[in-house]
Biopython code that builds the backbone (N, CA, C, O; Angstrom):
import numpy as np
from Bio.PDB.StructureBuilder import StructureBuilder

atoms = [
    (1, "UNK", "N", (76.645, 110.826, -16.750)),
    (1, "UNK", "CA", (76.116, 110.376, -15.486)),
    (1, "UNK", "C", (76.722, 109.006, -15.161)),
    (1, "UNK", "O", (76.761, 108.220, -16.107)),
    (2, "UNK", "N", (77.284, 108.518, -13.785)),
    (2, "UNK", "CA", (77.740, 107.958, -13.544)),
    (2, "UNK", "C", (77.009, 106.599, -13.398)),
    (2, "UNK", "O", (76.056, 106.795, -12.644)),
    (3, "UNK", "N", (77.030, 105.901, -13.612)),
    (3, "UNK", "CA", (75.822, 104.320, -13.501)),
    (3, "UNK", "C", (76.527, 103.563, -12.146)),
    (3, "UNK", "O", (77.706, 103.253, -11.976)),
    (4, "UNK", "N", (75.049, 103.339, -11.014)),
    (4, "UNK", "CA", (75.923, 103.141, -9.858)),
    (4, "UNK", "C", (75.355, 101.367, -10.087)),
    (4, "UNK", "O", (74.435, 101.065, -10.847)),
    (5, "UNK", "N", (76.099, 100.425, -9.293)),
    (5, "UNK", "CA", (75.674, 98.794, -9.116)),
    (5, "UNK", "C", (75.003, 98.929, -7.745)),
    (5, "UNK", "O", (75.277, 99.652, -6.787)),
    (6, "UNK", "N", (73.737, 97.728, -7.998)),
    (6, "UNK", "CA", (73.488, 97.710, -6.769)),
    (6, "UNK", "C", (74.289, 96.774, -6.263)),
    (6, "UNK", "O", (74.554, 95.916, -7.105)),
    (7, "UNK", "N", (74.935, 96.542, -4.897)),
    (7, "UNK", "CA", (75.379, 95.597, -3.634)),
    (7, "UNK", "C", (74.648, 94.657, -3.561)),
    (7, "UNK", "O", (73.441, 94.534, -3.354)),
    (8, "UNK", "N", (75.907, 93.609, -3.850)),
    (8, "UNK", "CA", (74.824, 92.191, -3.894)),
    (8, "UNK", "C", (74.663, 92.074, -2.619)),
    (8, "UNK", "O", (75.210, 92.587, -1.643)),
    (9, "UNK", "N", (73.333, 90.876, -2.859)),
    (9, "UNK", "CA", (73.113, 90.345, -1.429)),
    (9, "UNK", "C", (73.648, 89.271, -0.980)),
    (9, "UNK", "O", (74.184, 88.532, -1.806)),
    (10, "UNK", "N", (73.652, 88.910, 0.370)),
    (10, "UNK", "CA", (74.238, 88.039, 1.172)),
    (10, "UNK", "C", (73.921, 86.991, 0.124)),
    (10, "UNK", "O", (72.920, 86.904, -0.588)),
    (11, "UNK", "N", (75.133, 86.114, 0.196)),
    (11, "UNK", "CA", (74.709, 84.295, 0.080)),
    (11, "UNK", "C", (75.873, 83.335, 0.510)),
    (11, "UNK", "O", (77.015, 83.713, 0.248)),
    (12, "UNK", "N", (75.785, 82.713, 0.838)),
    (12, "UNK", "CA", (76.558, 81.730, 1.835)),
    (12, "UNK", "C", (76.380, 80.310, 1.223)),
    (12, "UNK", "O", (75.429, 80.005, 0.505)),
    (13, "UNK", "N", (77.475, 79.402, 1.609)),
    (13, "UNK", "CA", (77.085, 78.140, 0.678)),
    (13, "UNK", "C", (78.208, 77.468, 1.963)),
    (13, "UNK", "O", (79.341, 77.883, 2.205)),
    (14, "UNK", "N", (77.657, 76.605, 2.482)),
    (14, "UNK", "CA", (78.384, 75.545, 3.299)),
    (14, "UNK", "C", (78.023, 74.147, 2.991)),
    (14, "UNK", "O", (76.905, 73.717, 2.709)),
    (15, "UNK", "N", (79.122, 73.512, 3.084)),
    (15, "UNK", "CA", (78.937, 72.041, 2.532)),
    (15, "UNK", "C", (79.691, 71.448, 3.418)),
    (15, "UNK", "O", (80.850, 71.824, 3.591)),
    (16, "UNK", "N", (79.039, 70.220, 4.258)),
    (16, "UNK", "CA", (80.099, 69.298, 5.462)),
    (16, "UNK", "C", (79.942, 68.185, 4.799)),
    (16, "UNK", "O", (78.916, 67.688, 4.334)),
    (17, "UNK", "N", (81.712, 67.598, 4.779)),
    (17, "UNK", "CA", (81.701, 66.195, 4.697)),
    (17, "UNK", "C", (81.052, 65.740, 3.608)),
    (17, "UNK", "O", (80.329, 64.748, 3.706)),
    (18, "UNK", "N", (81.216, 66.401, 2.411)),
    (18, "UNK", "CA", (80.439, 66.459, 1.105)),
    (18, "UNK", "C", (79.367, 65.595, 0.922)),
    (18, "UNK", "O", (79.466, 64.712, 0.070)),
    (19, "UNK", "N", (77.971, 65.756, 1.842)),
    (19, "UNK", "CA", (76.840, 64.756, 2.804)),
    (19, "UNK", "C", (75.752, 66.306, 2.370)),
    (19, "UNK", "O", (74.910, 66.237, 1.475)),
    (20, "UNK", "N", (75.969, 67.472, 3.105)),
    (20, "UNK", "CA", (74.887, 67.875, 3.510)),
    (20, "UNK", "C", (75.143, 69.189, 2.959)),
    (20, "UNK", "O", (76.334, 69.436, 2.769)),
    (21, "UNK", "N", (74.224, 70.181, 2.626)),
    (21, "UNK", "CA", (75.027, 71.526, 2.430)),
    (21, "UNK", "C", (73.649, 72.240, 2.725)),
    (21, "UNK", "O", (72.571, 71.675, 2.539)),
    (22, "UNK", "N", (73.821, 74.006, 3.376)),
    (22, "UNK", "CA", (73.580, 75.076, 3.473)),
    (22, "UNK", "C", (73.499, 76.270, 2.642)),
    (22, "UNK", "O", (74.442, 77.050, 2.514)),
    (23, "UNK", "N", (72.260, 76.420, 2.025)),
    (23, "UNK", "CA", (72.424, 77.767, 1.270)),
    (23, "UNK", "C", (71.671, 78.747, 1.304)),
    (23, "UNK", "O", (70.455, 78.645, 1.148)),
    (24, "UNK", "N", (72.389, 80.047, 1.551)),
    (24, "UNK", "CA", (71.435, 80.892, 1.589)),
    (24, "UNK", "C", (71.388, 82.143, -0.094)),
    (24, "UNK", "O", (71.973, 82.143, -1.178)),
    (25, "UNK", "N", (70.378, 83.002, 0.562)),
    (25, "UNK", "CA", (70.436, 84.008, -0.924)),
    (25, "UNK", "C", (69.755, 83.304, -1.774)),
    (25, "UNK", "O", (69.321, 83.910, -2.754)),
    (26, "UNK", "N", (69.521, 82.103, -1.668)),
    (26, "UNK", "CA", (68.940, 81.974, -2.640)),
    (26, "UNK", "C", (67.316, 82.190, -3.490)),
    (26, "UNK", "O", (66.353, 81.811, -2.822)),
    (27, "UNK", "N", (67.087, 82.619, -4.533)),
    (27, "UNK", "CA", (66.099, 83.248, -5.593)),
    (27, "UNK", "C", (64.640, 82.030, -5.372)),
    (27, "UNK", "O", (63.564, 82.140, -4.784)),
    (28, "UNK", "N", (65.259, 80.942, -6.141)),
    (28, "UNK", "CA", (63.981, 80.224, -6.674)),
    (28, "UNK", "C", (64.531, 78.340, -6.645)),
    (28, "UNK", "O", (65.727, 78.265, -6.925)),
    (29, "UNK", "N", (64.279, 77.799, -6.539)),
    (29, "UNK", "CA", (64.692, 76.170, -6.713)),
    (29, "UNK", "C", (64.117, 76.033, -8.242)),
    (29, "UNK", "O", (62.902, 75.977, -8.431)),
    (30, "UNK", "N", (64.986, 75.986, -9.241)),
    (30, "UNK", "CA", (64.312, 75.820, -10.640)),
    (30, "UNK", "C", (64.467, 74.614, -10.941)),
    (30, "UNK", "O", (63.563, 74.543, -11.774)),
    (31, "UNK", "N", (65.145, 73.055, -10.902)),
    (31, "UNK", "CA", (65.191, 71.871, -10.608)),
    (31, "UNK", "C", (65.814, 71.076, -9.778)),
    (31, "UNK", "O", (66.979, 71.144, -9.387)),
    (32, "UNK", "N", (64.986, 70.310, -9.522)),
    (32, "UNK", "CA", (66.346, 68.617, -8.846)),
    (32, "UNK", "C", (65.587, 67.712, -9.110)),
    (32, "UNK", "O", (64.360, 67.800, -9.138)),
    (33, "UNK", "N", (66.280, 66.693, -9.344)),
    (33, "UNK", "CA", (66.312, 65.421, -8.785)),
    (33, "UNK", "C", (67.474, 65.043, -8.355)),
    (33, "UNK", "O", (68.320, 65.878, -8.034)),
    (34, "UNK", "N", (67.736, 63.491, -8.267)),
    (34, "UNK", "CA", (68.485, 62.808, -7.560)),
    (34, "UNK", "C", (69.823, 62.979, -8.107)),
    (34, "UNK", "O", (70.397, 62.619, -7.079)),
    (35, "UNK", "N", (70.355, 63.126, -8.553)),
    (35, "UNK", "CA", (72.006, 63.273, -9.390)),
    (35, "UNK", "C", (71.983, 64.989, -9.655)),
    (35, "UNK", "O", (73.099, 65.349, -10.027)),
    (36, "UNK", "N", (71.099, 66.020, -9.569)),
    (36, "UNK", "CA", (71.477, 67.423, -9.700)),
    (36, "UNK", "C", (70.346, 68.477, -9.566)),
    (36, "UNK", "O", (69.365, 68.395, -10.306)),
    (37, "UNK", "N", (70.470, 69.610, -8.507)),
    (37, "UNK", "CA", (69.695, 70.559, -8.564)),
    (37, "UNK", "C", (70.070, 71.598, -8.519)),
    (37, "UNK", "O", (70.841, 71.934, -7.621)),
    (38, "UNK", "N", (69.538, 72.696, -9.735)),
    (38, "UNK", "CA", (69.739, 74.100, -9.806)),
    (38, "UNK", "C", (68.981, 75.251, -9.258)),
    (38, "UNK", "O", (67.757, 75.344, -9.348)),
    (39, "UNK", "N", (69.744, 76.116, -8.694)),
    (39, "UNK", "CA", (69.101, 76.902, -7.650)),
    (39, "UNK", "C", (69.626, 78.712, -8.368)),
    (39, "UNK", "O", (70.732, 79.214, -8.566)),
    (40, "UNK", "N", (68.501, 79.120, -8.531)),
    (40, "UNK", "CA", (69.431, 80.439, -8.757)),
    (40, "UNK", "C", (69.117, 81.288, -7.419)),
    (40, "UNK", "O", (68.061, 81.546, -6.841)),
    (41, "UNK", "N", (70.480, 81.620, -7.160)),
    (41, "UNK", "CA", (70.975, 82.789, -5.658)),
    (41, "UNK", "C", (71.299, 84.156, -6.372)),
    (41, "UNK", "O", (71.501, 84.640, -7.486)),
    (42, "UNK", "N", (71.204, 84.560, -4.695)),
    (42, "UNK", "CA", (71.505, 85.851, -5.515)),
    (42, "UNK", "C", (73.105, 86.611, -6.017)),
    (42, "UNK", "O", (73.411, 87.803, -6.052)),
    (43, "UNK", "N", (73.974, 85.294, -6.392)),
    (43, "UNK", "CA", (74.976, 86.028, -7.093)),
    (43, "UNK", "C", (75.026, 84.986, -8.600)),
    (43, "UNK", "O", (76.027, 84.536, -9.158)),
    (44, "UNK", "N", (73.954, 84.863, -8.879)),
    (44, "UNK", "CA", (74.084, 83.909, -10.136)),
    (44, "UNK", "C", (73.151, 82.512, -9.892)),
    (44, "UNK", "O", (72.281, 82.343, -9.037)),
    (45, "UNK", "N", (73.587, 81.644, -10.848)),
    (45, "UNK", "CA", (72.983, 80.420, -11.410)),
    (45, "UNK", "C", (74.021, 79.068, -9.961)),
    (45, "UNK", "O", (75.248, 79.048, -9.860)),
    (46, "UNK", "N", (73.478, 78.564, -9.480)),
    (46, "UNK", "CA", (74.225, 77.553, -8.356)),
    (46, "UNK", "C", (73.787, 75.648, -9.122)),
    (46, "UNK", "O", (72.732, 75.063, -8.875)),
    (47, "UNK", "N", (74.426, 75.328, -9.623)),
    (47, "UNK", "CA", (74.393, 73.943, -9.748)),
    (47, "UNK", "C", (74.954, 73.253, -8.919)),
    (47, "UNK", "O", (75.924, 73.804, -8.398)),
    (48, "UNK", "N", (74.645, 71.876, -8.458)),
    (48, "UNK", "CA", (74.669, 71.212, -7.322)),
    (48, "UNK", "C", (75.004, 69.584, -7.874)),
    (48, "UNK", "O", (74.006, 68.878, -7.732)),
    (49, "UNK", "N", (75.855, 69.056, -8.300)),
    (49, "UNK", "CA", (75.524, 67.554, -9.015)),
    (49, "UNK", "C", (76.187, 66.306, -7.450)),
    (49, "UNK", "O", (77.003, 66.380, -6.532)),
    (50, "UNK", "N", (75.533, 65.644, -7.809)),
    (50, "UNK", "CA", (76.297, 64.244, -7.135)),
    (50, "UNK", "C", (75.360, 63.228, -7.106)),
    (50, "UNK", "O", (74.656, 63.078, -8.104)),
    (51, "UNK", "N", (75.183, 62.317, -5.906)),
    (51, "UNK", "CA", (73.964, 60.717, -6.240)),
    (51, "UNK", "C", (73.314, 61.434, -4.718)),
    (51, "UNK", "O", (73.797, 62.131, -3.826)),
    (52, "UNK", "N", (71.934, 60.820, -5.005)),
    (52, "UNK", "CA", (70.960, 60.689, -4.049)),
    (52, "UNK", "C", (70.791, 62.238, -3.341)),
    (52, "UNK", "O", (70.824, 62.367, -2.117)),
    (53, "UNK", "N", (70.619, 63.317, -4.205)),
    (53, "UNK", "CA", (70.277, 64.524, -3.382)),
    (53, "UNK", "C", (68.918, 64.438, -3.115)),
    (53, "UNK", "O", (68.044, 63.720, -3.600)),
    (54, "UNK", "N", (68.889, 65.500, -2.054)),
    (54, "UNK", "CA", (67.487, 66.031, -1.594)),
    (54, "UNK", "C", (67.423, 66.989, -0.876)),
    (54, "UNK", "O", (68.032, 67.513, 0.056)),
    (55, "UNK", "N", (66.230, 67.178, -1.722)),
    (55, "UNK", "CA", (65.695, 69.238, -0.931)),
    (55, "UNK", "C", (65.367, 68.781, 0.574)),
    (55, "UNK", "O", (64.431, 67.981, 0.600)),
    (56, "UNK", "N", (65.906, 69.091, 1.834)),
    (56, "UNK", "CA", (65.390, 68.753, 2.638)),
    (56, "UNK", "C", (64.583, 69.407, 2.844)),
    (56, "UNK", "O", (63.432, 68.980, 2.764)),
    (57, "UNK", "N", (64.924, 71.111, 3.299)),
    (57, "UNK", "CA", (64.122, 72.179, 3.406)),
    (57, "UNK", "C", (64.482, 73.515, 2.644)),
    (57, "UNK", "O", (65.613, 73.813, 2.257)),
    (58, "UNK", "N", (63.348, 74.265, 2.493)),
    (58, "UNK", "CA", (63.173, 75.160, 1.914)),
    (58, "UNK", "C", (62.501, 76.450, 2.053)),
    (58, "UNK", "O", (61.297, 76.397, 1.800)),
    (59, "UNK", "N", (63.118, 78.001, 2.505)),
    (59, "UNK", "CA", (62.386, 78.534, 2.656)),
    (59, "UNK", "C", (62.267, 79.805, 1.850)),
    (59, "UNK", "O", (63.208, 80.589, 1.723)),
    (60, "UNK", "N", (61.276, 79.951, 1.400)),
    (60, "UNK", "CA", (61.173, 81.222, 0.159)),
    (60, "UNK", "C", (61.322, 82.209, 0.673)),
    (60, "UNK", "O", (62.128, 82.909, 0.060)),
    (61, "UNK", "N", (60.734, 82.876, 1.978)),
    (61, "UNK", "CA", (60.740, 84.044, 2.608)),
    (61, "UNK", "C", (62.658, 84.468, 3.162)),
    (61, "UNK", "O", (63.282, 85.519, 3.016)),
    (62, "UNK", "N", (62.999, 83.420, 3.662)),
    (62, "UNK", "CA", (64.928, 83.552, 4.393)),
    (62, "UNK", "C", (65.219, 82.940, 3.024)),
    (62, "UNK", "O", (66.203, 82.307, 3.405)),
    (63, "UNK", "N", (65.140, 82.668, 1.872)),
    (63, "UNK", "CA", (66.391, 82.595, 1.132)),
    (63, "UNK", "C", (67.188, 81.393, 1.312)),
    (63, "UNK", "O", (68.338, 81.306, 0.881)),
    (64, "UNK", "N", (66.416, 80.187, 2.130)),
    (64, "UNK", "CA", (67.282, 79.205, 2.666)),
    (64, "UNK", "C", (67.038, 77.585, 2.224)),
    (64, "UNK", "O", (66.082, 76.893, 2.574)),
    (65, "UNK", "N", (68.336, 77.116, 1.230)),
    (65, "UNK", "CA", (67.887, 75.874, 1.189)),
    (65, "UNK", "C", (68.722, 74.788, 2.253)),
    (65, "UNK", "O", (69.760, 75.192, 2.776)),
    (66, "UNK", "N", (68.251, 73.487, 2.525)),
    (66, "UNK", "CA", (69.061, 72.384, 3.116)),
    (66, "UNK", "C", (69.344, 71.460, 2.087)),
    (66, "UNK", "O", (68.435, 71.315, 1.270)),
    (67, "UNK", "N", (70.518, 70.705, 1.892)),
    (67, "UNK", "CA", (70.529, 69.798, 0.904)),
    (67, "UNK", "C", (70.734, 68.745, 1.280)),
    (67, "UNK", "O", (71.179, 68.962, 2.407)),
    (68, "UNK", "N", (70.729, 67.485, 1.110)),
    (68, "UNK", "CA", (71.786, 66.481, 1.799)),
    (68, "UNK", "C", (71.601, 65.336, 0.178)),
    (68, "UNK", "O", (70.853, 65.402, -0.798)),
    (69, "UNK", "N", (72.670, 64.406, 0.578)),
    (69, "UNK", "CA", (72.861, 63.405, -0.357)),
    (69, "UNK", "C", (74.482, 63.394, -0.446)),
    (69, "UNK", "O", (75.257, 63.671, 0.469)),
    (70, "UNK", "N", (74.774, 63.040, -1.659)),
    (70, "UNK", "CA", (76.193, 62.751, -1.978)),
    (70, "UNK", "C", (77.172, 63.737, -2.945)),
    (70, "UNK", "O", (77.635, 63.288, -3.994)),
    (71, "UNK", "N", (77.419, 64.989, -2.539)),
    (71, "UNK", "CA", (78.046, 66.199, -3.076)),
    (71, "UNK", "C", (79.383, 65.957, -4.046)),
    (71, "UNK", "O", (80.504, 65.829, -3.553)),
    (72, "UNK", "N", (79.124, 65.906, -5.558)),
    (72, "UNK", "CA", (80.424, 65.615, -6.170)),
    (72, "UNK", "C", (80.905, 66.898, -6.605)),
    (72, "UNK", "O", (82.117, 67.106, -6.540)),
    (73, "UNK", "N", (80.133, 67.786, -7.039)),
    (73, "UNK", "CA", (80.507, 69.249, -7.516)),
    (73, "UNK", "C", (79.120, 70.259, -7.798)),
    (73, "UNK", "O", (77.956, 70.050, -8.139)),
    (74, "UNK", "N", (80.123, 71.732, -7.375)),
    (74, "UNK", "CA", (79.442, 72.198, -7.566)),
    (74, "UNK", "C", (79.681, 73.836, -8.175)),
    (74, "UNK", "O", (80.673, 74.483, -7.842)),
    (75, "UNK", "N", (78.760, 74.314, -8.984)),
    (75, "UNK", "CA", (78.917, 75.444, -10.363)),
    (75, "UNK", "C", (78.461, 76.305, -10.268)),
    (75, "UNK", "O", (77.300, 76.345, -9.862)),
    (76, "UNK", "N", (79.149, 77.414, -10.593)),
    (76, "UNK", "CA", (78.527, 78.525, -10.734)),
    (76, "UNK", "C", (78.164, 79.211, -11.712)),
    (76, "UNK", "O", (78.735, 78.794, -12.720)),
    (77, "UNK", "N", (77.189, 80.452, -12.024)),
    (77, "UNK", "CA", (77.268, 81.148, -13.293)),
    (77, "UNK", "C", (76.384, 82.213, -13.357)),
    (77, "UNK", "O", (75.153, 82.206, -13.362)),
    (78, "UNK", "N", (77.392, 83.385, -13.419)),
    (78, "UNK", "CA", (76.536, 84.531, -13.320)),
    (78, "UNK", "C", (74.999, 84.841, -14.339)),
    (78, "UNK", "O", (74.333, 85.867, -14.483)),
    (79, "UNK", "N", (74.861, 83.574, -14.861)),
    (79, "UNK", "CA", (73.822, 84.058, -15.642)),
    (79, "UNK", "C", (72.094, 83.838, -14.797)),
    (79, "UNK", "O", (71.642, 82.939, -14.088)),
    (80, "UNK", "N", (71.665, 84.801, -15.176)),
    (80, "UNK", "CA", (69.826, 84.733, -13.958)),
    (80, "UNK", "C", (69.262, 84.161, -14.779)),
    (80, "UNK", "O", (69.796, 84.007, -15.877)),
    (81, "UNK", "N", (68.022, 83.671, -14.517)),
    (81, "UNK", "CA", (67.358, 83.046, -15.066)),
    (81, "UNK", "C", (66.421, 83.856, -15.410)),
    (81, "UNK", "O", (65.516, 83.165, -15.877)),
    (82, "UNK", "N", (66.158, 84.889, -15.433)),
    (82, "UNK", "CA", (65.472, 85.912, -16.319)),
    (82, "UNK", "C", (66.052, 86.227, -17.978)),
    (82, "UNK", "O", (65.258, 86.165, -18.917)),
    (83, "UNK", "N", (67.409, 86.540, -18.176)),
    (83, "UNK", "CA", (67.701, 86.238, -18.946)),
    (83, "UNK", "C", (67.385, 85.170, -19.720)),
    (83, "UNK", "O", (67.631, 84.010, -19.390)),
    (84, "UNK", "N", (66.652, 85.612, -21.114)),
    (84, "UNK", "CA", (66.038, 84.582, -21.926)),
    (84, "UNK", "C", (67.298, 83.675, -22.681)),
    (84, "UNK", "O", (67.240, 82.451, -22.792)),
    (85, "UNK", "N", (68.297, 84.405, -23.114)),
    (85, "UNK", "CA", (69.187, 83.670, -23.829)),
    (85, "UNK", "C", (70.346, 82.954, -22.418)),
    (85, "UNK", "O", (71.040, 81.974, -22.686)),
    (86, "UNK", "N", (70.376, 83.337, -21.572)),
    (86, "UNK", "CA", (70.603, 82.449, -20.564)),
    (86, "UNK", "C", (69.967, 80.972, -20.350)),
    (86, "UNK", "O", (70.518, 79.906, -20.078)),
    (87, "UNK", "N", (68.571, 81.309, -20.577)),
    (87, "UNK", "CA", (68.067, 80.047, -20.291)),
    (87, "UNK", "C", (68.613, 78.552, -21.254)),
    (87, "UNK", "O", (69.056, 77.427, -21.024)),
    (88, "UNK", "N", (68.257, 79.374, -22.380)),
    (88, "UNK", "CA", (69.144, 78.630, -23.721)),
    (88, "UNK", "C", (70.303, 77.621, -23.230)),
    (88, "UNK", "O", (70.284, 76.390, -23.220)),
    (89, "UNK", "N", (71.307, 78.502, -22.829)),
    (89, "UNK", "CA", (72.521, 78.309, -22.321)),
    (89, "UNK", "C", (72.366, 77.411, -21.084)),
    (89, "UNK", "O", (72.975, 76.347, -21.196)),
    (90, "UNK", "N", (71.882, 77.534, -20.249)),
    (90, "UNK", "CA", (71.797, 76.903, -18.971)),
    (90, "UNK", "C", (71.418, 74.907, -19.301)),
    (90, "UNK", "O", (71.782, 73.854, -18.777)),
    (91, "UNK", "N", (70.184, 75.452, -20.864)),
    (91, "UNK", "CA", (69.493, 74.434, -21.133)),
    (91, "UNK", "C", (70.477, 73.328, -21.907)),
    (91, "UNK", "O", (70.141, 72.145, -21.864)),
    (92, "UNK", "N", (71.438, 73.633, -22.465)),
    (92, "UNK", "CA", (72.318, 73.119, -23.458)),
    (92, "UNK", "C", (73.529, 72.446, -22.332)),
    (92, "UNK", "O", (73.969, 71.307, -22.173)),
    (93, "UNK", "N", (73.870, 74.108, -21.500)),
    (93, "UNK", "CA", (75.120, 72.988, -20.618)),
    (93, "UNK", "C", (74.880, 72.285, -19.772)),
    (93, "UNK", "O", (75.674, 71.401, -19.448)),
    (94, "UNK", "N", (73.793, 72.454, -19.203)),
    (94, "UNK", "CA", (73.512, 71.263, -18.111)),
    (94, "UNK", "C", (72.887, 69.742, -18.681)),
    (94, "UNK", "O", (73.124, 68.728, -18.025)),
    (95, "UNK", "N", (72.309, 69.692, -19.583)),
    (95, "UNK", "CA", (71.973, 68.236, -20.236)),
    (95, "UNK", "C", (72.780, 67.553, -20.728)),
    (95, "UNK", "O", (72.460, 66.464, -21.204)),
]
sb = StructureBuilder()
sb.init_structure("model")
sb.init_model(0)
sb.init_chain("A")
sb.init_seg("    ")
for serial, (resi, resn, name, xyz) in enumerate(atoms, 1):
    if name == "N":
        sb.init_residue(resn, " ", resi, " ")
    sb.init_atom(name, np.array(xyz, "f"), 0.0, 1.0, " ", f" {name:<3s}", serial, name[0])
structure = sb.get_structure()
């Protein structure tokens, strides 16, 4: 029997003038503060680092965050945060 994937869902990531950024798809806001916040979307794990971020807005129902502050980089990683030994991992590379 053939094993079918489901079709990911939409997610979009816009960033202007590395100041402000747009995201959609996204799952859950699992931290921030001011130098980095992790967001898992729906194509993976989204890290966000730079100075003075902030959640502007947030909406659980659209999938939609606003960010603004000072954008130095930003990461990806297919790992969910359901995954228990992910978390591990997430916990080790991001500190």
């Amino acid at each position: 029997m053939e094993e079918r994937q489901m079709p990911a869902k939409a997610h979009k990531l816009v960033v202007n003038n590395r100041k402000t950024s747009m995201v959609t798809g996204v799952l859950d806001v699992l931290s921030f503060d001011l130098n980095e916040i992790l967001l898992e979307t729906e194509q993976g794990m989204l890290m966000v680092k730079g100075t003075d971020l902030h959640v502007n807005r947030l909406s659980v129902e659209k999938g939609e965050v606003d960010l603004s502050g000072n954008i130095d980089s930003i990461a990806y990683s297919g790992v969910h945060q359901g995954n228990r030994q992910g978390e591990n991992f997430f916990a080790k590379l991001f500190k």
